[in-house]
N, C-alpha and C positions, 0 to 999 in steps of 0.2 A: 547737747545734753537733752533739749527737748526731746529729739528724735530717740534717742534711747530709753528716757522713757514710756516713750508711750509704745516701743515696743516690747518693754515688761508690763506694760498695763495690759497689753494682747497678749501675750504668753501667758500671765498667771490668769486670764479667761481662758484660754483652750486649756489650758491644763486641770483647771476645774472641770470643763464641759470634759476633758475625758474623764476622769473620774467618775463621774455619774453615768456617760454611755458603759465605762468597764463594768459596772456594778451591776446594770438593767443587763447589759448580755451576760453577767455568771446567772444574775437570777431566772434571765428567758431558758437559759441549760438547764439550771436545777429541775424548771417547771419541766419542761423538756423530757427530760427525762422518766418522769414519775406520767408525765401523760402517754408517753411512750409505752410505758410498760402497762396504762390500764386497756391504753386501744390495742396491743397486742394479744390481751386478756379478753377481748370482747371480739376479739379475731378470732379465737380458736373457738368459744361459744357459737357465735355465725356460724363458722364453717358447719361445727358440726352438728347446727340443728339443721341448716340446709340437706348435708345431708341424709338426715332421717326425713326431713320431705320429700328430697328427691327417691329416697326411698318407698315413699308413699304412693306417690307418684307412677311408682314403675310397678306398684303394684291393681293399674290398672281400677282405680275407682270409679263409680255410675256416678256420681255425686259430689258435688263441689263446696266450694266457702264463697262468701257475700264478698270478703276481699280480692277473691280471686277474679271474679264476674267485669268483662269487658261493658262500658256503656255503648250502645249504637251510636249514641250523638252526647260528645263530651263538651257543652255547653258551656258549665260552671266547671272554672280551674281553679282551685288554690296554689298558690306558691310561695314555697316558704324558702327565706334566706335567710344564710347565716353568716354574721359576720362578727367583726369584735368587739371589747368596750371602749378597746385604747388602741391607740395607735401607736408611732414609730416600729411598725413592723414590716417597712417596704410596701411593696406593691399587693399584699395579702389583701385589702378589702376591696382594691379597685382590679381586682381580677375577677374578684369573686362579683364584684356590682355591675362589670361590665358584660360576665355573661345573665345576670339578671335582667338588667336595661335589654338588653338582645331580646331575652325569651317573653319580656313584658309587653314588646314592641312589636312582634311576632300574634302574640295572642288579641293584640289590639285591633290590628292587619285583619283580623281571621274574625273579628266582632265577636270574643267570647267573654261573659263573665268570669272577672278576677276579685278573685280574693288575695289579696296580697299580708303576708306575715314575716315581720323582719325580726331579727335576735340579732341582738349586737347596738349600742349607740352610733357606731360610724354608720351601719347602713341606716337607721334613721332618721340622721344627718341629712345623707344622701339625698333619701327620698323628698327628704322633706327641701331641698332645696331643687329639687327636680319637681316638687310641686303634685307630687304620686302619693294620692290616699292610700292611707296604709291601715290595714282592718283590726291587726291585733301584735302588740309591740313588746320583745322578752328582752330586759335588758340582767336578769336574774344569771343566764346561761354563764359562767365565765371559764376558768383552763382547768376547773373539775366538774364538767355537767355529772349530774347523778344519773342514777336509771331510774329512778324516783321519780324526779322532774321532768325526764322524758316519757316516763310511762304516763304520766297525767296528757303531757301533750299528745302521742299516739295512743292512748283513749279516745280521747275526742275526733282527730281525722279520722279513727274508725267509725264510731259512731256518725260523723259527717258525709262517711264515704254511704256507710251500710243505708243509712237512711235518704238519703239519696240529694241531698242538699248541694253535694259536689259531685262531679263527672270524673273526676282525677284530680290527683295530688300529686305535686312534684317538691324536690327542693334543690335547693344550689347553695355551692356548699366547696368546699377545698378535700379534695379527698389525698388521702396520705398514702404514695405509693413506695416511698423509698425515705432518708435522711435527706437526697440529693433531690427528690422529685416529690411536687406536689403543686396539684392542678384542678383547678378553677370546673368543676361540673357542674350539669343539669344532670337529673334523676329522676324516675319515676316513680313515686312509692307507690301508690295507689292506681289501679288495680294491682296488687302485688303477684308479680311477671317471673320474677326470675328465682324462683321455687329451687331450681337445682343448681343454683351455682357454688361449686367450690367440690360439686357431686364427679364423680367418673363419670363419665359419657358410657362406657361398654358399660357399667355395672345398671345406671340406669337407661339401657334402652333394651333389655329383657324382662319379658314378665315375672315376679316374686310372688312366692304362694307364702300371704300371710296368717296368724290368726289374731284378729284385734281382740281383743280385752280393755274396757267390756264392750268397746264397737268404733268400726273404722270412723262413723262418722263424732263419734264424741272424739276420739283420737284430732282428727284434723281438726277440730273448734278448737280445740286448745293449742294447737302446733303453730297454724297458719298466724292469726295474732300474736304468737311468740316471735314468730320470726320477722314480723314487721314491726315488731317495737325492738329488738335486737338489732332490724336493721337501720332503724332511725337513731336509733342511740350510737351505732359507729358513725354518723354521720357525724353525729357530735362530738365524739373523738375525735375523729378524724381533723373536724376542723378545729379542737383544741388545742390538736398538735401540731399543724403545720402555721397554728397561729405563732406557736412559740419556735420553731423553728426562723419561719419570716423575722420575729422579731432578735434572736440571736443571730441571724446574719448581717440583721441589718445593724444592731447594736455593734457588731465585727466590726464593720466596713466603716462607720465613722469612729470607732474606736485607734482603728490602722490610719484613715483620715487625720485625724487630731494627733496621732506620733509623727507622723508626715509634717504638719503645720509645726508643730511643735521646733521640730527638726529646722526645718526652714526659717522660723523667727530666730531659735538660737543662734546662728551664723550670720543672721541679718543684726541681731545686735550685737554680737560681738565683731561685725566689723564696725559699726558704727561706735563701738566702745574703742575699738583699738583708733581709727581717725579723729575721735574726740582725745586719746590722748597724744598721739602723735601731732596734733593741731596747738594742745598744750603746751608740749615741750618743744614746739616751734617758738610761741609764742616767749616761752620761758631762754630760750637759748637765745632768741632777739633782745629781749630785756638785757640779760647780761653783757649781749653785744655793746647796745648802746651805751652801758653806765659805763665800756672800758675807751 
């Protein structure tokens, strides 16, 4: 009898613990979804400011932007990571921290000043038990970054870059390439490099005869910092979404786990049910024996 109960006492624990994983994976979907559809939104923006750069671009200019500008000797690196506030979402923040630990252990190697800037509690955590001073800490960011909040923070790297306080800025980051794929990057935002991507290659690699209004270079002052804070704000999509993806699989997997255990205890106690009564009516059909 003992025995049978205590495996209802395990039964009705996993069967609570699923309930709360079923719960946390509909709500890691719902998020899901809805971050889905704004990094989508800020997909077709990138695209297509890059390419009116890449347009600019091919129209052959004397003259550049501050963002654009390569250092000779990149000294002072900043690096920013991102990661989450909560966990149970698999292996999402230790992908993301182990290629940070990588790139932080690399810049050490090479004696360059770091600035290090983490978003997310976990990677905090991290650092902080890795014993890595950390400069400047966003635990604000969660599965709907604004472009508000990101425009504040790409003000400042720009201002950090232009004036010259940093040599480059990079971030690391989960970038979202699919439902089924998403992977653990380094990035370089600063000097900002990749002006034509998402552009035609034949369209930008002839010359375009433009006329600016009211001038090519007020045009690029405004363009180029667009496209660097559009491209740091998918960053932050990106890793909003494959946050909540990580954590809907991962919610799946012990959700199908805990029907599994579930499974398993019910047949362990009912055979212990059925030998607890068959041990009964042993016991009961010997009693009878003996009073005849």
């Amino acid at each position: 009898m003992a025995k049978a109960r205590a495996i209802i006492k395990r039964l009705k624990a996993v069967k609570n613990i699923r309930k709360i994983t079923r719960t946390m994976e509909l709500i890691a979907t719902a998020r899901f979804k809805k971050a889905m559809d704004r990094a989508a939104e800020a997909k077709a923006y990138t695209e297509k400011i890059a390419e009116i750069v890449g347009d600019l671009a091919a129209a052959d200019l004397s003259f550049s932007h501050p963002l654009l500008e390569r250092r000779d000797s990149e000294e002072r690196v900043l690096v920013l990571v991102l990661t989450s506030n909560r966990g149970l979402c698999g292996g999402y923040n230790s992908a993301v921290l182990r290629q940070a630990g990588q790139r932080l252990r690399e810049l050490d190697r090479d004696r360059r000043n770091v600035n290090l800037e983490v978003s997310g509690k976990r990677g905090l955590a991290y650092f902080k038990f890795e014993g890595k001073p950390v400069d400047r800490a966003f635990t604000h960011f969660e599965d709907k970054p604004t472009f508000e909040e990101v425009d504040e923070l790409a003000s400042r790297f720009a201002e950090l870059y232009t004036s010259g306080v940093v040599d480059r800025i990079e971030v690391v980051y989960t970038q979202f390439q699919s439902i089924s794929r998403q992977n653990a990057v380094r990035e370089t935002l600063l000097p900002f490099e990749n002006l034509t991507a998402g552009t035609d290659d034949s369209a930008a690699s002839h010359s375009v005869d433009y006329e600016f209004l009211p001038s090519a270079e007020a045009i690029l002052e405004e363009i180029v910092p667009a496209a660097f804070k559009a491209k740091l704000f998918k960053c932050f999509l990106d890793a909003a979404v494959s946050e909540q993806i990580a954590r809907m699989v991962a919610m799946k997997g012990a959700t199908e786990n805990a029907d599994e255990m579930i499974g398993s205890l019910s047949t362990r106690y009912n055979r212990a049910r059925q030998s607890q009564i068959t041990s009964e009516l042993s016991e009961i059909i010997g009693g009878a024996a003996a009073l005849e």
